[in-house]
C-alpha positions in Angstrom: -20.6 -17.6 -51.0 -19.9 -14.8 -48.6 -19.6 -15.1 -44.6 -23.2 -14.3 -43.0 -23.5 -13.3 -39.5 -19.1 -14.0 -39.3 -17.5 -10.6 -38.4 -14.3 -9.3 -38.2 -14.9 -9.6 -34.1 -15.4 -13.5 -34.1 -12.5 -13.9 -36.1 -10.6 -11.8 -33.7 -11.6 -13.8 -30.5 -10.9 -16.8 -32.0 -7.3 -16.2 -33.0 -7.0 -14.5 -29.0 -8.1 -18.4 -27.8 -5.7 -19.7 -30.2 -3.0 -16.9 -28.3 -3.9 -18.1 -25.5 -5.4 -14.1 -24.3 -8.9 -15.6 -24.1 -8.9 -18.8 -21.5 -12.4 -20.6 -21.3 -12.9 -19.5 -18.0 -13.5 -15.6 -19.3 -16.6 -14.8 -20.9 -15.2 -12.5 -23.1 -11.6 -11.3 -24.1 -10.1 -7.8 -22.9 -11.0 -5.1 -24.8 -8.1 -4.2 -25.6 -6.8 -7.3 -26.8 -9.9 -7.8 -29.1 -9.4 -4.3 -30.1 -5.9 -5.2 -31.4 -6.8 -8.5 -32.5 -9.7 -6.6 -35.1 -7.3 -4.3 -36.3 -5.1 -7.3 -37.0 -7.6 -9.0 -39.0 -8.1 -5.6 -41.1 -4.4 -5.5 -41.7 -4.4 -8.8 -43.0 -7.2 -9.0 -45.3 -5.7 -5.1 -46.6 -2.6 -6.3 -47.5 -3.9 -9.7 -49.5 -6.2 -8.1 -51.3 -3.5 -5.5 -52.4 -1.1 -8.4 -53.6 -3.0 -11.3 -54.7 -6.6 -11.6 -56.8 -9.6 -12.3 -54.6 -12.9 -13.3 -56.3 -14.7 -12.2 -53.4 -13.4 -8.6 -53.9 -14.7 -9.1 -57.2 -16.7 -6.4 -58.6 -17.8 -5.8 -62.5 -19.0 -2.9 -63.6 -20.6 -1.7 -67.3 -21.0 1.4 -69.7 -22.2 2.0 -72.8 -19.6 3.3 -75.6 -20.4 6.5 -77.7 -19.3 6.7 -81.2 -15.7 8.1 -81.6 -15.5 9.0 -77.9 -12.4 7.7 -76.2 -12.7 8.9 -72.5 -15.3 7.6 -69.6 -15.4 8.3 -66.6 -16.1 5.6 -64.8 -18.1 6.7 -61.7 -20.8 6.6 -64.4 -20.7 2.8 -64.6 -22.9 0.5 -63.1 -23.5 -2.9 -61.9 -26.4 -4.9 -60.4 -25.7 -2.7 -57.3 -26.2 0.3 -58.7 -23.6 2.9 -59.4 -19.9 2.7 -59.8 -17.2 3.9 -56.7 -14.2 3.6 -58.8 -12.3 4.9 -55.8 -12.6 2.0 -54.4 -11.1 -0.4 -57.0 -7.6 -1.7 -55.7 -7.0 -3.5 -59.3 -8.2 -3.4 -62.4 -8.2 -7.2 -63.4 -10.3 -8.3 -66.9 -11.9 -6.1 -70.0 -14.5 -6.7 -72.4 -16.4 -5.8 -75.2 -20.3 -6.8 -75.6 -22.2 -6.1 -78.9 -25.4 -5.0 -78.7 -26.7 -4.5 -82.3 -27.8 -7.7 -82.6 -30.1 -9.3 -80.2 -28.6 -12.5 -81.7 -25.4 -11.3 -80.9 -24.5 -12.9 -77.4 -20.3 -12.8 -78.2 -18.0 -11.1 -75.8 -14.8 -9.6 -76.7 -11.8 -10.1 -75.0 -9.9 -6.3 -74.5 -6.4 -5.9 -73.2 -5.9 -4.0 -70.5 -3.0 -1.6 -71.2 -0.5 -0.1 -69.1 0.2 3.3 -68.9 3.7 3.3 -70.7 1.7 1.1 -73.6 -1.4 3.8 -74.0 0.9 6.8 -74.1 1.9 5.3 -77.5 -1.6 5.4 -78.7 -2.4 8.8 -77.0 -3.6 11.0 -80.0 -4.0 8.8 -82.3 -7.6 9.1 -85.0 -8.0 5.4 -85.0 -12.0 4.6 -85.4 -13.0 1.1 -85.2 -13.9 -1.8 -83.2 -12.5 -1.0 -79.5 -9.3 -3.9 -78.6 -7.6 -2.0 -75.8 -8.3 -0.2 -72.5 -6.3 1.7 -70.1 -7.9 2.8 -67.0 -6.3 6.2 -65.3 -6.0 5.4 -61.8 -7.2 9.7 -61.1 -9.0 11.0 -58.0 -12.1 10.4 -60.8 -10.8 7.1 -63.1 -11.1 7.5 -66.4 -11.4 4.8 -69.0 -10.1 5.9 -72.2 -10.3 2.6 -75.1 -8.5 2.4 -78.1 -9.7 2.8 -81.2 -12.8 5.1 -80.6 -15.8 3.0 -81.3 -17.2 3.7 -85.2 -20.8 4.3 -85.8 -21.5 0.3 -85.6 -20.0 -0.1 -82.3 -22.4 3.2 -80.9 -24.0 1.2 -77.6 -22.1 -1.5 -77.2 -20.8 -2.2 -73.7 -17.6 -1.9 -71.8 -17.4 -4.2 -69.4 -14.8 -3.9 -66.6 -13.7 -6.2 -63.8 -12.4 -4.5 -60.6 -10.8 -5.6 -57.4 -12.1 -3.6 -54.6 -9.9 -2.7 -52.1 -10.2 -3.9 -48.6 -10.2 -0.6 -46.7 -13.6 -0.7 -48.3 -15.0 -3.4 -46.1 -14.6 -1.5 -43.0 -13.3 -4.8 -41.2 -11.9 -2.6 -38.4 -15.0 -1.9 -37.2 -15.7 -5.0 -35.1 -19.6 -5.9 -36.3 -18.7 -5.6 -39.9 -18.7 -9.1 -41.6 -15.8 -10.0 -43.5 -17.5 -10.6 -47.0 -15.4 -13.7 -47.3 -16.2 -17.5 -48.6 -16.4 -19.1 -45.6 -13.3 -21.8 -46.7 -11.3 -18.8 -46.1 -12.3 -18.4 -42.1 -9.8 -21.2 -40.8 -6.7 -19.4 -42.7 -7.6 -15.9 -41.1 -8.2 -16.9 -37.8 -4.7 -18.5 -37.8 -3.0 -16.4 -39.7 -4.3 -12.9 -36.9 -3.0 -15.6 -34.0 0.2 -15.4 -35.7 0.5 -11.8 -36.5 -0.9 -10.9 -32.5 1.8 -13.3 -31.1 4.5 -11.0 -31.5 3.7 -9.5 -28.7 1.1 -7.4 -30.3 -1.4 -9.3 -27.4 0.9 -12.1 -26.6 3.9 -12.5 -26.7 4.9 -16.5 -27.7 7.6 -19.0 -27.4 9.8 -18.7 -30.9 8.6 -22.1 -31.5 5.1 -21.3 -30.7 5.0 -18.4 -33.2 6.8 -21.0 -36.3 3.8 -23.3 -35.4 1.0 -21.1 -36.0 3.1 -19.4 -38.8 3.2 -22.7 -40.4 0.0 -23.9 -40.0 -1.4 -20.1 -41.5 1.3 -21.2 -44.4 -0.6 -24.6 -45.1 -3.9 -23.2 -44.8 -3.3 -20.5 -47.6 -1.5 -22.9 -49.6 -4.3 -25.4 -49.4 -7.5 -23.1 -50.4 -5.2 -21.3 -52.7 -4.8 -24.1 -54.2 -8.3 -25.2 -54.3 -8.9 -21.4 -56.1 -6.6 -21.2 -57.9 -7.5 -23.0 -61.3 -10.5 -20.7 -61.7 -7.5 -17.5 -62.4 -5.7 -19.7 -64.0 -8.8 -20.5 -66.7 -9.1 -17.0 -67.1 -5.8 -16.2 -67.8 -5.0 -19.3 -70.3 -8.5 -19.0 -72.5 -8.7 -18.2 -75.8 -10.0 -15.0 -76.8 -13.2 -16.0 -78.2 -15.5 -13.8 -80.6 -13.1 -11.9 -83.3 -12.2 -13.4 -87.0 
C-alpha cells in the first residue's frame, strides 16, 4: 500500500532531527535546511528507482495487436488510469501475451523482452505467427515493435507491458507531494536523507557519526529488501506457462 498523507516534507524533517538541524525546542526547521533536506529525499528515491526494481513504481499498461503489424506506439496504451505516458517509463521490466478469441481462454503468454542488438537481427524479417518477442525503442515517442507480426488468429489479442516509472515523475521535490511509497519503506528513507545531508549538505557530522547512520540506512535496506525481494525473484524463476 502506498504512503497517504506522508510527503516528501515529513520525510525531510525527520532525517533534519535525526541531523541534529531540527532540536525539539524549534517548531519547525530552517527553510533552508528543509529545502535541502526535500531535494535530498528526491535524489535518493531518483537514483533507486533508476538502479533497482520497485513494485511501487510499477505500472502495466495494454494494447491490442493488429494482424501482421509489427510497430505500436505506445502512448496509445492504456491502464486502469487511463492513457499511457511512456515518457515516463525508467525500465521496461515484464511482457505478455493475452488471447482473446476465446472467452474460455484466460492463458497468458510469457514474451521476452529483447534488447536492441537482439531485435536488429530480426529487423525485416516476414515472420507471421503467434508474437514471442518484444523490443521496446526507448524514442522521444516509444515504440513497441513484436516479433513475429501477429497472424489473422492472433488479430485482438493483447500486449501487455510492465513499466517502471521513473521517479522524476513523482515530483518528490516539491515538498507536499507524497512519496507513493509502501510505508515499510519510510524508516529506510528517513535514515538514509540523514545520511546523505550529514555531509555537510545541512550538517556537517563527526566521521563516526556519519558511519552510524550510514550503517543503520545499510541494514534498513537490506532488511525490507530482503522482505521484497522473493516476490522478483518468483517472477524471474517461473515457468513460462501457456505454450505447447
Amino acid at each position: 500500500m502506498a504512503t497517504r498523507g506522508v510527503t516528501a516534507a515529513a520525510i525531510a524533517g525527520k532525517a533534519l532531527q535525526k541531523v541534529g538541524a531540527w532540536p525539539p525546542a524549534q517548531s519547525a526547521p530552517q527553510p533552508h535546511d528543509l529545502q535541502r533536506a526535500i531535494e535530498a529525499v528526491a535524489e535518493v528515491v531518483e537514483h533507486k528507482a533508476a538502479t533497482r526494481r520497485l513494485t511501487w513504481l510499477r505500472q502495466v499498461y495494454e494494447i491490442t495487436l493488429q494482424q501482421n503489424v509489427e510497430e505500436y506506439d505506445l502512448s496509445l496504451a492504456t491502464n486502469t488510469s487511463g492513457a499511457c505516458d511512456p515518457t515516463i517509463i525508467e525500465h521496461w521490466t515484464e511482457a505478455w501475451l493475452r488471447p482473446t478469441t476465446d472467452p474460455q481462454d484466460d492463458r497468458r503468454l510469457f514474451m521476452t523482452l529483447l534488447f536492441e542488438h537482439e531485435w536488429s537481427t530480426r529487423r525485416g524479417q516476414r515472420s507471421v505467427g503467434e508474437p514471442t518477442a518484444v523490443w521496446i525503442a526507448k524514442l522521444r515517442s516509444p515504440i513497441a515493435h513484436v516479433y513475429p507480426r501477429p497472424g489473422l488468429e492472433h488479430n485482438g489479442w493483447i500486449l501487455e507491458l510492465t513499466g517502471q516509472q521513473e521517479a522524476a515523475h513523482l515530483a518528490v521535490a516539491q515538498g507536499g507531494i507524497a512519496v507513493p511509497m509502501p510505508r515499510e519503506w519510510r524508516l529506510w528513507l528517513e535514515t538514509e536523507v540523514a545520511w546523505q545531508i550529514s555531509d555537510g549538505t545541512v550538517r556537517m557530522l563527526r566521521a563516526d557519526k556519519r558511519e552510524g547512520l550510514r550503517s543503520e540506512a545499510m541494514k534498513l535496506w537490506a532488511e525490507i529488501d530482503a522482505f521484497s525481494a522473493p516476490e522478483h525473484q518468483r517472477q524471474r524463476l517461473i515457468e513460462p506457462w501457456g505454450r505447447d
